[in-house]
C-alpha positions in Angstrom: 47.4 -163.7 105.0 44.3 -162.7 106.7 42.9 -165.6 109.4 39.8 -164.2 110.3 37.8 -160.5 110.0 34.9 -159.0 111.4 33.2 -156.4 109.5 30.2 -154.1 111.5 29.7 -157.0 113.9 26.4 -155.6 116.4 24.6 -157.3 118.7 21.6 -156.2 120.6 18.5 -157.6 122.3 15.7 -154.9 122.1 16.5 -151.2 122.5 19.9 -152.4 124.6 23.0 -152.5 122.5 25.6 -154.9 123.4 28.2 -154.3 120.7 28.1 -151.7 118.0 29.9 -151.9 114.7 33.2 -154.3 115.4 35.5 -154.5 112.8 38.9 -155.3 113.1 40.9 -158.0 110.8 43.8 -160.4 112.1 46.8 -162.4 110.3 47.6 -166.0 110.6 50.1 -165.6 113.3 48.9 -162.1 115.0 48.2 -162.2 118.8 45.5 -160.4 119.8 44.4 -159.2 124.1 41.0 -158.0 124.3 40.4 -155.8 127.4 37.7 -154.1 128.8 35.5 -154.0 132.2 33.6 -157.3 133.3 29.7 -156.8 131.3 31.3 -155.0 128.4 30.5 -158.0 126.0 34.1 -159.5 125.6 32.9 -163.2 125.8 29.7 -162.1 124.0 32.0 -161.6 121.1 34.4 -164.6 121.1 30.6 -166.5 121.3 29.6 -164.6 117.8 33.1 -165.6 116.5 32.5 -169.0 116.5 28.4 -168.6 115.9 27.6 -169.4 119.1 25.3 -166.7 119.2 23.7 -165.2 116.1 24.5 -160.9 115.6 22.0 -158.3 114.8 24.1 -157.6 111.9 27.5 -157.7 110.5 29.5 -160.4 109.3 32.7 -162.7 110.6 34.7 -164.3 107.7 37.2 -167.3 108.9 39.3 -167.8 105.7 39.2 -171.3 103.7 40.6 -174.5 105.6 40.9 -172.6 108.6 40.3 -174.2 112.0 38.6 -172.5 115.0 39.1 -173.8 119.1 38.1 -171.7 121.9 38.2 -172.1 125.7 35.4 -170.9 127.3 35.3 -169.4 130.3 32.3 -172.2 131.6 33.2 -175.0 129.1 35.7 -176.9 131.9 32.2 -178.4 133.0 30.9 -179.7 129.8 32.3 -183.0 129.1 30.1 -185.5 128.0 31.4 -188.2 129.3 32.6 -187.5 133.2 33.6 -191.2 133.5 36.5 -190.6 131.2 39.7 -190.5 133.0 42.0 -186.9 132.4 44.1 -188.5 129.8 41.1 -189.9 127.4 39.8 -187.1 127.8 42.6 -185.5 125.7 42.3 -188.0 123.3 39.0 -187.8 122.8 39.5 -184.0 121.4 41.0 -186.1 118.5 38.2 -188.1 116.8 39.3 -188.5 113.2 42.7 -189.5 114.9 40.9 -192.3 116.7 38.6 -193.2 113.9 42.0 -194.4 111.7 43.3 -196.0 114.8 40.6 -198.2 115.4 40.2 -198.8 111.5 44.5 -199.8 111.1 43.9 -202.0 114.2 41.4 -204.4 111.9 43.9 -203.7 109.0 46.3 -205.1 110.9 44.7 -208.6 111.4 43.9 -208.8 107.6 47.4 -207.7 106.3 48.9 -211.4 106.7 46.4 -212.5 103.8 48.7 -210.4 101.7 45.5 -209.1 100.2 46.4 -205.9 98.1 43.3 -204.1 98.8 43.8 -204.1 102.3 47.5 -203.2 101.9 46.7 -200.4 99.6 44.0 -199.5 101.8 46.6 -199.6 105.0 49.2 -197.9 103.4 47.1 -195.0 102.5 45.8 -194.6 106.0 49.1 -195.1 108.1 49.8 -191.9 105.6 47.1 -189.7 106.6 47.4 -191.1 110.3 51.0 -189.8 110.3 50.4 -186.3 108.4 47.6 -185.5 110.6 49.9 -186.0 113.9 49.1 -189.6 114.7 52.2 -190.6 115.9 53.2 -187.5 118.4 49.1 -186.6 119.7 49.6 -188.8 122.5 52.5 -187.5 123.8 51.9 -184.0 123.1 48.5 -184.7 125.7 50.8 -186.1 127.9 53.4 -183.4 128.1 50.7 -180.6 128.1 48.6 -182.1 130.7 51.9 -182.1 133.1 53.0 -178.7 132.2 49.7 -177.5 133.5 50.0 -179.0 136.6 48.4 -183.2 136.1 50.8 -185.6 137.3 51.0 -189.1 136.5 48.4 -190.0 139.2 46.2 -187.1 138.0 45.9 -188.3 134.4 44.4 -191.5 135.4 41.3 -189.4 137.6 37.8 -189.6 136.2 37.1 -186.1 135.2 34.4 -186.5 138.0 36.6 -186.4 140.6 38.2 -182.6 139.5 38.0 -179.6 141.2 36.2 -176.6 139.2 40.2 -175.1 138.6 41.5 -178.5 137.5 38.6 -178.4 135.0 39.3 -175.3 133.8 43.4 -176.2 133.4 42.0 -179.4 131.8 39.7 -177.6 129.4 42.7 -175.7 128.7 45.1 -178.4 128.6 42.6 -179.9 125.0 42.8 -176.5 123.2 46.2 -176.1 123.7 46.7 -179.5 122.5 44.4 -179.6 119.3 46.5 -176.1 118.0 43.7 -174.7 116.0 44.3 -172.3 113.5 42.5 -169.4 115.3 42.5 -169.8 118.9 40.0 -168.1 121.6 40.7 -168.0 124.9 38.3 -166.3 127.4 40.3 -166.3 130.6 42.5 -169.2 130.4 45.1 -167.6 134.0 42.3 -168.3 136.1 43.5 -171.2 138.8 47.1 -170.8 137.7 50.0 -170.7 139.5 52.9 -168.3 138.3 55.0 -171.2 137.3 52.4 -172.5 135.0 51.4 -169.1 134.0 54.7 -168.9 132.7 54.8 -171.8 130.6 51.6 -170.9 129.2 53.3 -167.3 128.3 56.2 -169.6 126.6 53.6 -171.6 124.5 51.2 -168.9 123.4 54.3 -166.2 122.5 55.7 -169.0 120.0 52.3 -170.0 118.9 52.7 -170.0 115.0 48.5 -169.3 114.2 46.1 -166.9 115.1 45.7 -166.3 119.0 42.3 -164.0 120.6 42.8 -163.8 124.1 40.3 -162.4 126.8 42.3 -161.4 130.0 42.0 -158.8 133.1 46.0 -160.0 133.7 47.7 -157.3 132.3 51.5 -158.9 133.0 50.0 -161.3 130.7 48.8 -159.4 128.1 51.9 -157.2 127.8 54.1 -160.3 127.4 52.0 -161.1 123.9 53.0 -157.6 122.8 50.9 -158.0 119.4 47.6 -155.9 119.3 45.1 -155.1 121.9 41.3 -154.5 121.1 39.9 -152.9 123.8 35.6 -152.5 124.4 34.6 -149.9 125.9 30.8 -148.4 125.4 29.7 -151.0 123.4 32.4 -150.1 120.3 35.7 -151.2 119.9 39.5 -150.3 118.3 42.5 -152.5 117.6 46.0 -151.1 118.8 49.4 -152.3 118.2 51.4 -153.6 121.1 50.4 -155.2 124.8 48.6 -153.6 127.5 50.5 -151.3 128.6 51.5 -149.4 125.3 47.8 -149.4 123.9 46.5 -147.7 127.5 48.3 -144.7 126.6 47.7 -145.3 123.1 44.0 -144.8 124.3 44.4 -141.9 127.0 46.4 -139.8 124.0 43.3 -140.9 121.6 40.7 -139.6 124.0 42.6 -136.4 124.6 42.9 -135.6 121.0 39.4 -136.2 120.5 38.3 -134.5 123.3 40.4 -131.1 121.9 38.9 -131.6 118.7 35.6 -131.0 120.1 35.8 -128.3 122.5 37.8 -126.4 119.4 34.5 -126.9 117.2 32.2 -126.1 120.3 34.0 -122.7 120.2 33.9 -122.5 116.5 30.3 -122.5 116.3 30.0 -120.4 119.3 31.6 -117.7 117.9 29.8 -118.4 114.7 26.4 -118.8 116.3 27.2 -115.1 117.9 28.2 -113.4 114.9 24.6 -114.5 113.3 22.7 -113.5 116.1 24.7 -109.7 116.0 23.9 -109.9 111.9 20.1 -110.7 112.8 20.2 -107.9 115.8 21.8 -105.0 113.4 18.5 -106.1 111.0 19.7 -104.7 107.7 19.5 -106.6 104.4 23.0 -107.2 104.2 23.4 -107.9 107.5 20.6 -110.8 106.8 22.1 -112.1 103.7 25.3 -112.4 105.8 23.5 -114.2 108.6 21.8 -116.6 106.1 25.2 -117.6 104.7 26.8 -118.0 107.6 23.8 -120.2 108.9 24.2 -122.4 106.0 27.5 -122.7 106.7 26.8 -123.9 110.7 24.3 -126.4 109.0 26.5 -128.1 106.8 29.1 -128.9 109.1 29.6 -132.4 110.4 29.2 -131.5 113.7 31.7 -134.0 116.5 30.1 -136.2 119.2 31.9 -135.5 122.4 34.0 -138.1 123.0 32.4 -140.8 126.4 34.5 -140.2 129.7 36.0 -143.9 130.1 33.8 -146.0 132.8 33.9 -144.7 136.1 36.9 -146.0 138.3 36.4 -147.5 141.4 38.0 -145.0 144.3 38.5 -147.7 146.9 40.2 -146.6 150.1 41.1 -148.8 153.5 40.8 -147.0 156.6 43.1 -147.8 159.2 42.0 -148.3 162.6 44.7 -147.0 165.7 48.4 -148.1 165.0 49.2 -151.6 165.8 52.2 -152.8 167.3 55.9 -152.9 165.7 55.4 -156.4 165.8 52.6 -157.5 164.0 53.1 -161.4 163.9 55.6 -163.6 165.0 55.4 -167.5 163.5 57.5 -170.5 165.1 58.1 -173.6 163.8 55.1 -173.7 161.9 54.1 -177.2 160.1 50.8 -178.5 158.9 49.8 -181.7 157.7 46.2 -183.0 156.4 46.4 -186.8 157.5 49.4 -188.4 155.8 49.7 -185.0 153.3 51.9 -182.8 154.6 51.9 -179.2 153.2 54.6 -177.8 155.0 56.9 -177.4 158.3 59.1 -175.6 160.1 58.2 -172.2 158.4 59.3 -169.3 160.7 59.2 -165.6 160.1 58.3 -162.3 161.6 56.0 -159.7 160.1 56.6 -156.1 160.6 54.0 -153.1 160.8 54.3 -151.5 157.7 54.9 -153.8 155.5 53.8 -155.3 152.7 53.8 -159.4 152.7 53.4 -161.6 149.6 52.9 -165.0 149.8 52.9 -167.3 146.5 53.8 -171.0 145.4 52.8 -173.4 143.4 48.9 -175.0 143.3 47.9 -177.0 146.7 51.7 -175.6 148.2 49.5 -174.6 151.5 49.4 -170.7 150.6 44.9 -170.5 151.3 45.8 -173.0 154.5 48.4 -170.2 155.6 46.3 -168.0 155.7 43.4 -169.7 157.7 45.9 -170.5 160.2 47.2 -166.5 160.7 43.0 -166.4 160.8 43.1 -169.1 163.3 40.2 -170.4 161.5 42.8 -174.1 161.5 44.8 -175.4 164.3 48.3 -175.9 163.2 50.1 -179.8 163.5 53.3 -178.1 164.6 54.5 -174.8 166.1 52.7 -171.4 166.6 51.5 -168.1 166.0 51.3 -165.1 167.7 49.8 -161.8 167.2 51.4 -158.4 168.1 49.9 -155.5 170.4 46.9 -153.9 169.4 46.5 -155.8 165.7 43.1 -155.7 164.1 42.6 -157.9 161.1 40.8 -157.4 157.9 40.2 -160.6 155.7 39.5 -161.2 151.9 38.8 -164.7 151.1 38.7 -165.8 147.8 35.5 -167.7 147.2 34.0 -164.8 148.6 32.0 -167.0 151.3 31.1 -164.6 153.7 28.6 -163.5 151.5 24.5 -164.5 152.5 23.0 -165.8 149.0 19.5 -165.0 149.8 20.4 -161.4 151.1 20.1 -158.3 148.5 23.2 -155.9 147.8 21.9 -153.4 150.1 21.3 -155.7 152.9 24.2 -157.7 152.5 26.7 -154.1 153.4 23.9 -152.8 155.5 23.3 -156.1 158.0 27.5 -155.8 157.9 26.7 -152.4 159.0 23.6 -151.5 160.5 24.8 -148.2 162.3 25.4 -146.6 158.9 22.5 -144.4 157.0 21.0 -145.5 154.0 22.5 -143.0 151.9 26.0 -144.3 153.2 25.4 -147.4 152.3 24.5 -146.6 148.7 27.2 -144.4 148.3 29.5 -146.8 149.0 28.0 -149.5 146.7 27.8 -147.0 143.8 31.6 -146.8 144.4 31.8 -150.3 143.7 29.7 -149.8 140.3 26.2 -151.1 142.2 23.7 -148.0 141.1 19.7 -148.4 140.8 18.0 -151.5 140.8 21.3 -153.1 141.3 21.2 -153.1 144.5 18.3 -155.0 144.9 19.9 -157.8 143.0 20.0 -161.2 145.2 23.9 -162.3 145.9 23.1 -165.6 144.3 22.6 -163.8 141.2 25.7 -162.0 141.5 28.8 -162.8 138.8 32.5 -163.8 139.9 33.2 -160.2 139.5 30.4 -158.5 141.4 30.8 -160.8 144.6 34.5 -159.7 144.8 33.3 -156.3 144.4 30.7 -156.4 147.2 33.1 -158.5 149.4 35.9 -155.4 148.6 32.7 -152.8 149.9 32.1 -154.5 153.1 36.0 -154.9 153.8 36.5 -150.9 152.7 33.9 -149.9 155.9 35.6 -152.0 158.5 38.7 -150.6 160.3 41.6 -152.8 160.5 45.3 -152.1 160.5 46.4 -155.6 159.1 45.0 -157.0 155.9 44.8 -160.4 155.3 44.3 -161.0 151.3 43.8 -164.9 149.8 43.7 -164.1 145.9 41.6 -160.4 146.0 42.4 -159.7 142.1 40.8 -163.2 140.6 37.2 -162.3 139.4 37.9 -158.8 138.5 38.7 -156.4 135.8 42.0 -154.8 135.2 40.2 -151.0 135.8 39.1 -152.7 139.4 42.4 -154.4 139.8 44.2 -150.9 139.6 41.7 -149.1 141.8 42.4 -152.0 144.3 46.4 -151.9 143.8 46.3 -147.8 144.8 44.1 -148.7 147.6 46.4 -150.8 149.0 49.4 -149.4 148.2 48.1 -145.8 150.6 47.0 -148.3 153.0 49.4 -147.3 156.1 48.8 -150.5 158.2 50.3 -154.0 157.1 49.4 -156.4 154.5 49.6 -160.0 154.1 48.1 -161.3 150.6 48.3 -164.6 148.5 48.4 -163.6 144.8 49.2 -165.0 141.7 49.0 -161.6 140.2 52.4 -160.5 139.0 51.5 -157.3 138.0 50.0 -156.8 141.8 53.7 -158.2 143.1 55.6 -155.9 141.0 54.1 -152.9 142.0 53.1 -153.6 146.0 55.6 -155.9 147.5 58.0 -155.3 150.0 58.6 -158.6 150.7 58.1 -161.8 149.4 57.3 -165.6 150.8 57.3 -168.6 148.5 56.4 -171.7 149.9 58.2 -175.0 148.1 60.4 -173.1 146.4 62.4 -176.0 145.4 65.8 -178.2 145.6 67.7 -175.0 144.9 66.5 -173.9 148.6 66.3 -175.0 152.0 62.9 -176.0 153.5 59.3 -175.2 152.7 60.1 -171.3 152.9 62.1 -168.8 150.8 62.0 -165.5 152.4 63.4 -162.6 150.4 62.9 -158.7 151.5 62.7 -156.3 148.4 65.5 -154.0 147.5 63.8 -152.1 144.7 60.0 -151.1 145.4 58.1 -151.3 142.2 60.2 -154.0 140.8 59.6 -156.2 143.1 58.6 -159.6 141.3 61.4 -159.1 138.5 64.4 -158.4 141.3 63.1 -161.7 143.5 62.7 -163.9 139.9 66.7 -162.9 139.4 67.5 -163.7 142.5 65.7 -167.2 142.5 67.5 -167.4 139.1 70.5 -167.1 140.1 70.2 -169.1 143.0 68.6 -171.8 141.0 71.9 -171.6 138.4 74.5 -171.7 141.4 72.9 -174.9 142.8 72.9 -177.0 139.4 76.3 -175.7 139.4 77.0 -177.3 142.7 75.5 -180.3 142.2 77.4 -180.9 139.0 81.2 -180.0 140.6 80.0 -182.8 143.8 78.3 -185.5 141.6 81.3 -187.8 142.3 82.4 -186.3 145.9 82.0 -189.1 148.8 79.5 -189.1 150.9 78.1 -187.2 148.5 75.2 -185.7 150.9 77.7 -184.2 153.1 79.8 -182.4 150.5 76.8 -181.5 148.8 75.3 -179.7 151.3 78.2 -178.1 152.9 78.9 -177.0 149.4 75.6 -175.2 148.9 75.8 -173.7 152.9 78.9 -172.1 151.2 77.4 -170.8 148.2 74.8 -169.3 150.4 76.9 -167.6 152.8 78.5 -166.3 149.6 75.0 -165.5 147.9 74.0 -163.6 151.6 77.7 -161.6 151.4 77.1 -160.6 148.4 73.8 -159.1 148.8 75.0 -157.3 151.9 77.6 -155.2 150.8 75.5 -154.3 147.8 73.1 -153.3 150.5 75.9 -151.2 152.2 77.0 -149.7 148.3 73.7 -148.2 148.0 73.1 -147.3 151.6 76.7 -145.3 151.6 75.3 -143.9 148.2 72.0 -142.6 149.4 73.9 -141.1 152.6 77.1 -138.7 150.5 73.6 -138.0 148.1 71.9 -136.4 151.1 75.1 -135.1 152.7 75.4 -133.2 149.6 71.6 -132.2 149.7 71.9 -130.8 153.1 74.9 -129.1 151.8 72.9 -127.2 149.5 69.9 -126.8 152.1 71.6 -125.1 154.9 73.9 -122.6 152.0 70.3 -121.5 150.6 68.8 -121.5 154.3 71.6 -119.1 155.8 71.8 -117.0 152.1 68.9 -116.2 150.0 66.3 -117.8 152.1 67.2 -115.9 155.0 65.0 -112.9 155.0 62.1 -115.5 153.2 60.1 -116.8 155.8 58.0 -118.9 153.9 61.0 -120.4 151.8 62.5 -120.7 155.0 60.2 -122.7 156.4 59.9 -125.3 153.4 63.8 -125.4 153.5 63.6 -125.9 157.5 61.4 -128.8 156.4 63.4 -130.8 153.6 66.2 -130.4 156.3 64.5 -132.2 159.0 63.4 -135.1 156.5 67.1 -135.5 155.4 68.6 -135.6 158.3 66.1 -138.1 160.3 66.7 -140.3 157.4 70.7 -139.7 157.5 70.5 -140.9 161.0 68.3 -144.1 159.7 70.9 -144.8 156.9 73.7 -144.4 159.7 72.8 -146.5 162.5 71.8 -149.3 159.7 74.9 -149.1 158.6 77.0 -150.0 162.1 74.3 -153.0 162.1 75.8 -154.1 158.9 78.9 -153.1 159.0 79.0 -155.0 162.2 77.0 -158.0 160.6 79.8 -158.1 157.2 83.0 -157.9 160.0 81.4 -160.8 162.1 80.9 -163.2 158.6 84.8 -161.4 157.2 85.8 -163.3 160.9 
């Protein structure tokens, strides 16, 4: 049964069109992404949805009885009443609910009259009180409100006293509560960790009614695996499946069309110059035949070339001179805030080259981490030091390095007042700031814009370590790729906080969780990545895994005495058999990839010394591929004696 349709929806002010002609139709239990670049009008239509804003034309139908909730993405900061604490807050998105509470509360008193009007009248009430949910709303506040990250503590705060991201989980926190039959959701990962995020992914793929979502996290959006309308020059079209299947759904669409075209474009060319050689020869017949076949031309519905999609962002990092093998070395590291202590003891080592990410839950220390590697704090405990030659780039998050009063132009060209005007522009047309612009004031400038024009001034400096605190948040997904490629040529070293899983799959080498849990020694799991390009899904299994061999443990030494003690020697044990393991499938594959290029050599050096003899050029390429092999058979060789060495010594 149909939930909701839209039929022609438009909306524009003046001669600028925001949306043209949306129509698309959704059941009771579809799920529905809608993509598309920040400014395309993806709010501007979840507003018209629930008549927030009134369209040029075209209608939106909500089917009889049907209930409508959406989470907007500024409505965290309207509540009218900021004295409220978190948890009456909840409630309070439950009026009829508390209407028949307060009204069975007087009930109550006048029930011991025994007066059957006021029993009858109870009796009716309790029953709509408990049909309508009044017996399980206040729990279901509670046990949303924690999911998303409130405490006990925290559901007793005024909503005064909340951050703009609490807000925005507690805004969150009521929707998902009141279950409307259609829900909207216009950004509801922002200030999420990736523990929450995946709860939320739990509810909303088991949500039994009609789910519009507005979201740039494309992990996200796959995982609803419904339908996906994507805007893009002001129209819109509904695909089956997540992101990732309705991209290509879209690239194949705009191929076909664009064949389509150019085949008619040569179909009345060649039409177009047999007329004009009819009209040249100048005969009657010749006329008549020219006249047809003009008619002809004029009656066909002639294609619009299909629109280009919106120009990508071609972002790219240039690396200043090499740094050091060792880019940073921490020790020992704690920090504590007063009597809250964030973390201690966290030791690693950072490598040029590689690719660092850091992630944990909300308020784990992960922004402070990074300020510290900045030295922009002063740790309680331990140190950090840099490596030889290491020049740092930073991103930070709330984008303050920005001037408010300055323009676009001035802002990159103050940053950098050696460059030319016209380098300046280019690079902020790259980032999607053309014409006037760029004469826009930074305190006009949307989430999205800042983090663009705080990307621009980071692209023109020279660094060969970035430093990262959250650089997806704020922008669209086309951005978001154009940033991942950037990074992912980058040849220096990167450090980044992210949330972004789709970011973590794709450019981690290594990953650093802070408060990982029970499961895990310390404030710090440190895990190095096997499989590039799988990087969040191998580190979740082995977190998994270690998780399930810990509850194990901790069931088989409930009863042991001192229980501490066997406890933990039991779980050293499980982790020098978790660390065994890993190594010698890290030897299997090493040993693989070594009789693989043995065999590829093999072939190199029979085609070098045969048919590619008397071939220079082929020779040359071949000479190549040989010299690659065997530089990384020596790699795979002396890493294997280290490990080799390493399993013998634990066998011992």
């Amino acid at each position: 049964m149909i939930a909701i349709s839209v039929n022609e929806l438009s909306l524009s002010f003046g001669t600028t069109v925001i949306l043209d002609k949306i129509s698309f139709a959704l059941e009771e239990n579809d799920k529905l992404g809608i993509i598309g670049v920040n400014g395309c009008g993806k709010s501007t239509l979840l507003r018209l949805l629930i008549g927030e804003a009134d369209a040029t034309s075209g209608e939106v139908y909500l089917s009889k009885g049907k209930t409508i909730g959406i989470l907007k993405q500024d409505g965290a900061f309207a509540c009218e009443n900021e004295a409220q604490t978190v948890l009456e807050r909840m409630y309070s998105a439950f009026p009829l609910l508390l209407q028949y509470e307060a009204r069975l509360s007087k009930l109550e008193a006048g029930l011991k009259t025994g007066e059957s009007r006021i029993i009858a009248e109870y009796t009716d009430l309790h029953e709509k009180y408990v049909k309508e949910g009044g017996l399980e709303f206040r729990g279901r506040c509670a046990s949303v409100l924690g999911r998303l990250g409130f405490d006990a503590a925290a559901m007793q705060q005024p909503v005064s006293t909340l951050s703009g991201g609490q807000r925005t989980r507690l805004a969150l926190a009521v929707e998902l509560s009141r279950e409307p039959d259609v829900l909207l959701l216009d950004e509801p990962t922002n200030y999420l960790d990736i523990e929450t995020l995946a709860w939320l992914e739990s509810f909303l793929v088991s949500y039994k009614k009609c789910l519009m979502i507005v979201s740039h996290d494309r992990y996200f959006l796959d995982k609803l695996k419904n339908k996906t309308l994507a805007i893009e020059h002001h129209k819109a079209k509904l695909y089956n499946g997540g992101y990732t299947k309705s991209m290509e759904q879209r690239r194949l669409d705009r191929e076909i069309a664009e064949r389509h075209w150019k085949n008619q474009q040569r179909e009345i060319a060649r039409q177009e110059a047999y007329i004009a050689q009819q009209r040249a020869w100048n005969r009657e017949r010749n006329i008549i035949a020219a006249e047809s076949r003009q008619k002809m031309l004029d009656k066909m519905e002639k294609l619009e070339r299909p629109q280009s999609a919106p120009r990508a962002i071609q972002m790219q990092f240039g690396q200043s001179i090499a740094s050091g093998n060792d880019v940073l070395e921490v020790r020992g590291l704690g920090m504590s805030f007063g009597e809250r202590r964030l973390f201690e003891n966290l030791s690693f080592s950072v490598k040029r080259g590689e690719r660092v990410l850091i992630i944990g839950p909300n308020g784990c220390g992960k922004s402070t981490l990074i300020k510290l590697i900045l030295r922009r704090l002063t740790p309680t405990k331990g140190s950090i030091d840099e490596g030889y030659n290491v020049q740092i780039g930073y991103y930070d998050q709330e984008n303050q390095n920005l001037t408010p009063e300055n323009t676009v132009l001035d802002e990159l060209w103050n940053a950098y007042p050696t460059s030319t005007e016209t380098e300046i522009r280019n690079t902020l047309a790259i980032f999607r700031f053309v014409g006037e612009d760029v004469f826009k004031e930074v305190s006009v400038l949307s989430g999205g814009e800042r983090a663009r024009l705080t990307l621009a001034k980071l692209m023109l400096s020279k660094m060969n370590l970035l430093v990262l605190d959250e650089p997806t948040n704020h922008l669209d997904i086309d951005s978001r790729e154009a940033l991942e490629s950037a990074l992912e040529k980058f040849e220096g070293t990167i450090i980044t906080v992210s949330h972004d899983r789709y970011l973590i799959e794709k450019l981690a080498t290594r990953i650093l969780e802070l408060h990982p849990g029970e499961a895990f020694f310390g404030d710090l799991l440190d895990y190095r990545i096997d499989r590039a390009g799988e990087s969040y899904t191998e580190f979740r299994r082995y977190k998994a895994d270690r998780i399930a061999e810990w509850e194990s443990a901790v069931v088989k030494t409930v009863s042991a005495a001192p229980q501490s003690s066997a406890k933990e020697q039991y779980l050293k044990n499980k982790q020098a058999a978790a660390d065994a393991r890993k190594l010698k499938a890290r030897i299997e594959r090493l040993k693989k990839e070594c009789e693989e290029l043995e065999r590829e050599l093999a072939k190199i050096e029979e085609e070098l010394f045969g048919s590619a003899a008397s071939d220079y050029v082929r020779a040359a390429e071949l000479d190549t591929q040989k010299s690659a092999a065997e530089e990384r058979l020596m790699e795979i060789y002396e890493e294997l004696d280290t490990l080799s060495s390493k399993e013998q010594e634990e066998q011992a």
